[in-house]
N, C-alpha and C positions, 0 to 999 in steps of 0.2 A: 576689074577693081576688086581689092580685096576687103572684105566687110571686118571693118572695127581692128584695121591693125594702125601700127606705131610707126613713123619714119622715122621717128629719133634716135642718135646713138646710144646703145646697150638695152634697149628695150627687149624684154622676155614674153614670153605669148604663153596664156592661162586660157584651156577650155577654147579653143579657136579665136581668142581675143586678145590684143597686144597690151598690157601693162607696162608701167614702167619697172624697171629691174633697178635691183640693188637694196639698203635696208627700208625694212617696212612691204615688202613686195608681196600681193596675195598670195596665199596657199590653197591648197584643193580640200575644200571642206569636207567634213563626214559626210556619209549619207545622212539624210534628212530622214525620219518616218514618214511613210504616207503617199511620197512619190517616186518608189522604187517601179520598173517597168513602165513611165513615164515616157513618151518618143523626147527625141534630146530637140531643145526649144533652139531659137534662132535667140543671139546673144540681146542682152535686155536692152533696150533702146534703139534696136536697128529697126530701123523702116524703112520698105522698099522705094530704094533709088538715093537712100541716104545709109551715111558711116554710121557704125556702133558708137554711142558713146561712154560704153562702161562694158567689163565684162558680164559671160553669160552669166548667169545666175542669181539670189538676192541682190537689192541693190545694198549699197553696204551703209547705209544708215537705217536698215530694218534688223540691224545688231538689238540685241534682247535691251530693255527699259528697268532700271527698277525703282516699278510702280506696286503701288497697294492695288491695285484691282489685279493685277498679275493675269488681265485677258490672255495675253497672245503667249505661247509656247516661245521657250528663248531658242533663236535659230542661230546655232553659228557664222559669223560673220566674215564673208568669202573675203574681203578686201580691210587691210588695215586702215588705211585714210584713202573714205568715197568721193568717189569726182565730184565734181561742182554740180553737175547736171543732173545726175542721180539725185544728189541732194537737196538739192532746189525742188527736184519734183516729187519726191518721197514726201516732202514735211516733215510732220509727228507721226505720221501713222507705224504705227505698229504693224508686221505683217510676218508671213512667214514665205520660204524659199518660191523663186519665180514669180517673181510680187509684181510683174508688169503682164505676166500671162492672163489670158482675158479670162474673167471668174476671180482674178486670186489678190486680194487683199485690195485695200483700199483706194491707193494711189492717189488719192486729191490731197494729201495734207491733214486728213481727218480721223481724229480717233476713232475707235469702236466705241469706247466708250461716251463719247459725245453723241451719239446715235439717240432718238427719243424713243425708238421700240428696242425690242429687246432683239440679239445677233447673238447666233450660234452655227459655226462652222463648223463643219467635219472632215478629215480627210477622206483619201482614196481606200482605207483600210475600215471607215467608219468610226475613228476616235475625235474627238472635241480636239480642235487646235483655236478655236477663237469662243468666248462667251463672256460677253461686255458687261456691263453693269446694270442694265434695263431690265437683260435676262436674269441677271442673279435676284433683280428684286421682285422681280415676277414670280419666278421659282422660289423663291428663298433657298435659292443653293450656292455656296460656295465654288464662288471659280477656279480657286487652286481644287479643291476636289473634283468640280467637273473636267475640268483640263486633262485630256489623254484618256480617257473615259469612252467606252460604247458612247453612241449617244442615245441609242436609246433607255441607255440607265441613265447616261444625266440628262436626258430629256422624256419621262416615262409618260407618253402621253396617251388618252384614249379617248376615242367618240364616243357622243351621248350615250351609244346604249353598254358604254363599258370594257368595247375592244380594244385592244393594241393597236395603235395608230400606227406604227412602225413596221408591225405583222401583216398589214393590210395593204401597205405603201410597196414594200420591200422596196427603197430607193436603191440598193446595190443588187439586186435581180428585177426580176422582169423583162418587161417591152425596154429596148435600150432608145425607142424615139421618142420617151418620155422625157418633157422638157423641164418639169416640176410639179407642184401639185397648186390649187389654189385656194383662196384663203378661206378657210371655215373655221365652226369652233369647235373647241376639240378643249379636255378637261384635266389640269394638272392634279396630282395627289392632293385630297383632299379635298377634291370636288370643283376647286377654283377653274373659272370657265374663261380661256384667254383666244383669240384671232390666231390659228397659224398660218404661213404661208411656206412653201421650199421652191426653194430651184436646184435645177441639177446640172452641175458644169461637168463638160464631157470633155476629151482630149479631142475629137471630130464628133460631127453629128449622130453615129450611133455606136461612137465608141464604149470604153467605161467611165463609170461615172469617177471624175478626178476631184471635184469639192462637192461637198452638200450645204448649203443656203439656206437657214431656214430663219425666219423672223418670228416674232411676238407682240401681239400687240393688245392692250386692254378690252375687255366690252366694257368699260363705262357708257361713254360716250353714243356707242350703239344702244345701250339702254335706257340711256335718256331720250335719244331721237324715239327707239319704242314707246315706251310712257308717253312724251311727247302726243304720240300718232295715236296711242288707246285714250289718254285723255281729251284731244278733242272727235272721236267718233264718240264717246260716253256723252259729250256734253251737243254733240247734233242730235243724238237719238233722243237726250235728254229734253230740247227746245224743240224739236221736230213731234214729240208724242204730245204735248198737250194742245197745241192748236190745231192740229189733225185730229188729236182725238174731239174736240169742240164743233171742228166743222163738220166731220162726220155724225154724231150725233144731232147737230141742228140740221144738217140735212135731211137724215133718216125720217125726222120727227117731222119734217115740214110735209114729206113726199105722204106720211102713212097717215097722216092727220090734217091735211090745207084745208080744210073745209071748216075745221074745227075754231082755227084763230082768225082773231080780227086781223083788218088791215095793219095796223100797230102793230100790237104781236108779231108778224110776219116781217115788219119793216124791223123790228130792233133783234129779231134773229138772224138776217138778211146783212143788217151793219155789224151783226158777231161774225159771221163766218165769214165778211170782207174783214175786217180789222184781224183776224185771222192766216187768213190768205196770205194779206199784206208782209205780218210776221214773219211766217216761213220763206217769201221769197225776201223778203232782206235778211235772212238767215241764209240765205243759198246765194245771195250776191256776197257777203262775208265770205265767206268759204271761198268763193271764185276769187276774191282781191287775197285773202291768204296765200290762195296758190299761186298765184300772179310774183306776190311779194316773195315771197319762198324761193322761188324758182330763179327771180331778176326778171319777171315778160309783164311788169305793168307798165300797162303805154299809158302817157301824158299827149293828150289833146290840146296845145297850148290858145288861148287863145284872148282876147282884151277881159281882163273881168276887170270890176267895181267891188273891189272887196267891202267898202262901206255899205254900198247897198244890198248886197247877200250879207249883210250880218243884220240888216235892218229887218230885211225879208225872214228872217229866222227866230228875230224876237215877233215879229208878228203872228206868223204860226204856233208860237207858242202861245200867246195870248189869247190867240183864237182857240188852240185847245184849252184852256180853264185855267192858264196862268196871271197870275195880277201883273197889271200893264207897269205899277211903281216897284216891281223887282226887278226891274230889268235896267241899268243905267249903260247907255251907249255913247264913249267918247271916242271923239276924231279928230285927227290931228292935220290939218290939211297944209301946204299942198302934197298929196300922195304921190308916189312913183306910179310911174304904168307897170302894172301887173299881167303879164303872160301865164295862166297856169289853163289849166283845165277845168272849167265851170263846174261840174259836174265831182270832181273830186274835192274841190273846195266847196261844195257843199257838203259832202261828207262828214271834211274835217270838222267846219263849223256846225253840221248838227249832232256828231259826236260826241262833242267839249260844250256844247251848251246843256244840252241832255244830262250828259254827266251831270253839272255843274247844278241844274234842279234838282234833279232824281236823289245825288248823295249830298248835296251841300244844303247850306241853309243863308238865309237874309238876303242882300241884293246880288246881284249876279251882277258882277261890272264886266264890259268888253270893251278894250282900247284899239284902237288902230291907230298906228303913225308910221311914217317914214324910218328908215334904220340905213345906215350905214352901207347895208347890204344890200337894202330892198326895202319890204314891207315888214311891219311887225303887230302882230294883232296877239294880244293877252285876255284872257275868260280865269276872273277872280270871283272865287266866292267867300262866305264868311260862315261857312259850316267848320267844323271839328278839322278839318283838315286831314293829310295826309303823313302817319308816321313817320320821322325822319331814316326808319330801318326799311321803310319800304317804297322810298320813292327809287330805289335802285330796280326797281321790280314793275313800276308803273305801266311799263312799255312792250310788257313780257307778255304772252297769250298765257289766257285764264287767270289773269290776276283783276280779284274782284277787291275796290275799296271797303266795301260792306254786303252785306246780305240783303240788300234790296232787289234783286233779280239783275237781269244781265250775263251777258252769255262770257264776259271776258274779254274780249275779243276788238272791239271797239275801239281802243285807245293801242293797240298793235296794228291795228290799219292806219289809223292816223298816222302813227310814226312810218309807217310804210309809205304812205302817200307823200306826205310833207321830203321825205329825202326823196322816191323817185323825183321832187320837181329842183332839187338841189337845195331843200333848205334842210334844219334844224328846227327841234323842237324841244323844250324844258320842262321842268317839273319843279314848281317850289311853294315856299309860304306866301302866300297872300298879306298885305297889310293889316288886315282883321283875322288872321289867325284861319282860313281858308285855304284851300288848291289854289295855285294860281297856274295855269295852262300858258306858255309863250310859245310861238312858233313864229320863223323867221323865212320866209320866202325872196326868194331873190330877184331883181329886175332881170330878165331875161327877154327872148321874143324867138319867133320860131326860124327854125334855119333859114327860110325862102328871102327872111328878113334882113338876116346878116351875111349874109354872100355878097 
């Protein structure tokens, strides 16, 4: 079988591929920069055990654009009207010569310039043949300037401690079984610190390097996750040092003096360094639902709760610790759904958002429970000051404190953690009397064994 030729009559053959002949017929393009001493490719669209469907070389809708970003190098265009199939599967993309060879150019349809990091291509000679818009804004360099350029002049980059990134790499010498390099940060003129990455396309595995790959990409994003990761070990060391430093010294004092205090004495230094204790490991069960949450691995234990009676259970403990029993108003809206969640994380919720709702709010502290739509719906209103309208976007976020009354932050980012691993939603708004009002919404659910 002959690959990518014409049965029809008058048909002319271009480059081992048959064309139609007569007006409008391809001609044999110029050499191209960049892929001279190139081994000669098999024609573009042939695959084995299938006909060519277009001759070899660019496909002939990667004829040059005129765009203002002026990315891509304009490549002579082998064919005056491209086949259907070429065309269909080129798109928009912009590219240059041999644009279906593996490495070279885009081929899905899709601009460079639509790309959300920044693309810089080089040829086999080491000149810019592609540099998108990501890149120019990254650099603040002009891509008609970069275009045809070293690239290491229009990409002048250096490591932290000031080297030539390019001098270091040498991607056109070296080890030729070097596949690319991986991404590190590395520092444009002027000290701006951006993510590079290269790849190195070879004509065979340790041929020469025929394009060079390299991307861009911002640290923002990485330096928020850092901030992120130093602000909450600041704020463990922070809540971790004064009840260790408490129980340590009550201990010390107990061990080098017991003789010295009464029974009393010894009993309400005894309930410091337990109410102590207690702090730090619910500081260290935080941190574990964090990373739990973070990661996606918090398991839900589903199982029959009474959500009326854990909210009952929770103004009681508060009452019993020194809160007035007439702050507290609990409405229920009966008949409830059966509730599947996990006892033990719906405890959480509700001693999170009641705490809250003392600690920073003020007057009665209302909690409703009713039936929803969905499932269950249980609201914790207060009638304190309330929460800024600029910052309930922020409610839900670790480290965000409504006031200065202590708290680690942290608290109301587990909740909302909790509350969606069991498939519900949670809100943040004004109360009736000018208060937080807390809603969360849990769904009628039950555990698999149940619904099979």
């Amino acid at each position: 079988m002959t690959v990518g030729t014409n049965s029809s009559p008058g048909a002319g053959t271009t480059a081992g591929a048959s064309v139609p002949a007569g007006p409008g017929a391809a001609q044999a393009p110029p050499q191209v920069e960049g892929l001279s001493g190139v081994p000669p490719q098999a024609p573009v669209g042939t695959r084995p055990g299938g006909p060519a469907d277009t001759a070899q070389g660019p496909r002939a809708d990667a004829a040059p654009r005129d765009r203002a970003a002026g990315t891509w190098r304009p490549v002579p265009p082998r064919t005056a009207s491209p086949a259907p199939a070429a065309r269909g599967r080129a798109g928009t993309a912009g590219t240059t010569a041999h644009a279906d060879a593996p490495g070279e150019g885009l081929g899905f349809g899709i601009d460079p310039d639509c790309l959300p990091d920044g693309l810089v291509v080089a040829d086999a000679t080491g000149r810019v043949i592609c540099f998108n818009r990501a890149a120019a804004r990254m650099t603040a360099t002009d891509p008609a300037q970069a275009l045809g350029t070293p690239i290491e002049r229009a990409l002048p980059l250096e490591d932290l401690e000031g080297r030539r990134w390019w001098a270091l790499t040498d991607p056109y010498g070296g080890l030729a079984t070097r596949r690319g390099q991986p991404e590190r940060n590395l520092l444009l003129p002027g000290g701006r610190e951006v993510l590079v990455s290269a790849s190195y396309v070879r004509t065979h595995p340790t041929g020469p390097l025929r394009r060079l790959v390299v991307t861009l990409r911002g640290t923002e994003a990485r330096r928020r996750t850092e901030r992120s990761h130093a602000e909450l070990i600041a704020t463990v060391a922070h809540e971790l040092r004064s009840p260790l430093t408490s129980v340590k010294g009550f201990t010390a004092t107990l061990l080098a003096k017991w003789e010295r205090f009464t029974d009393d004495q010894k009993r309400l230094m005894l309930e410091t360094v337990d109410a102590d204790a207690n702090r730090v490991t619910r500081l260290i069960a935080e941190l574990l639902d964090i990373s739990r949450i973070d990661s996606g691995r918090l398991e839900v234990r589903r199982q029959p709760v009474d959500i009326a009676t854990a909210v009952g259970r929770h103004v009681q403990a508060l009452t019993a610790n020194g809160q007035a029993p007439e702050r507290f108003l609990v409405s229920v809206s009966r008949p409830l759904p059966d509730l599947w969640a996990d006892p033990d994380k719906i405890d959480q919720i509700l001693g999170n958002l009641l705490e809250n709702a003392v600690r920073h709010g003020e007057g009665t502290v209302t909690i409703g429970v009713s039936p929803h739509e969905k499932g269950t719906a249980v609201t914790v209103t207060d009638e304190g000051p309330g929460i800024p309208e600029e910052s309930m976007g922020r409610v839900f976020t670790r480290f965000w404190r409504g006031s200065k009354r202590g708290g680690t932050g942290l608290g109301l980012y587990i909740v909302k953690g909790i509350v969606e691993a069991h498939g519900g939603t949670i809100t943040v708004g004004r109360g009736p009397g000018g208060g937080a009002e807390f809603r969360f919404i849990l769904p009628v659910s039950a555990p698999a064994y149940l619904t099979q």
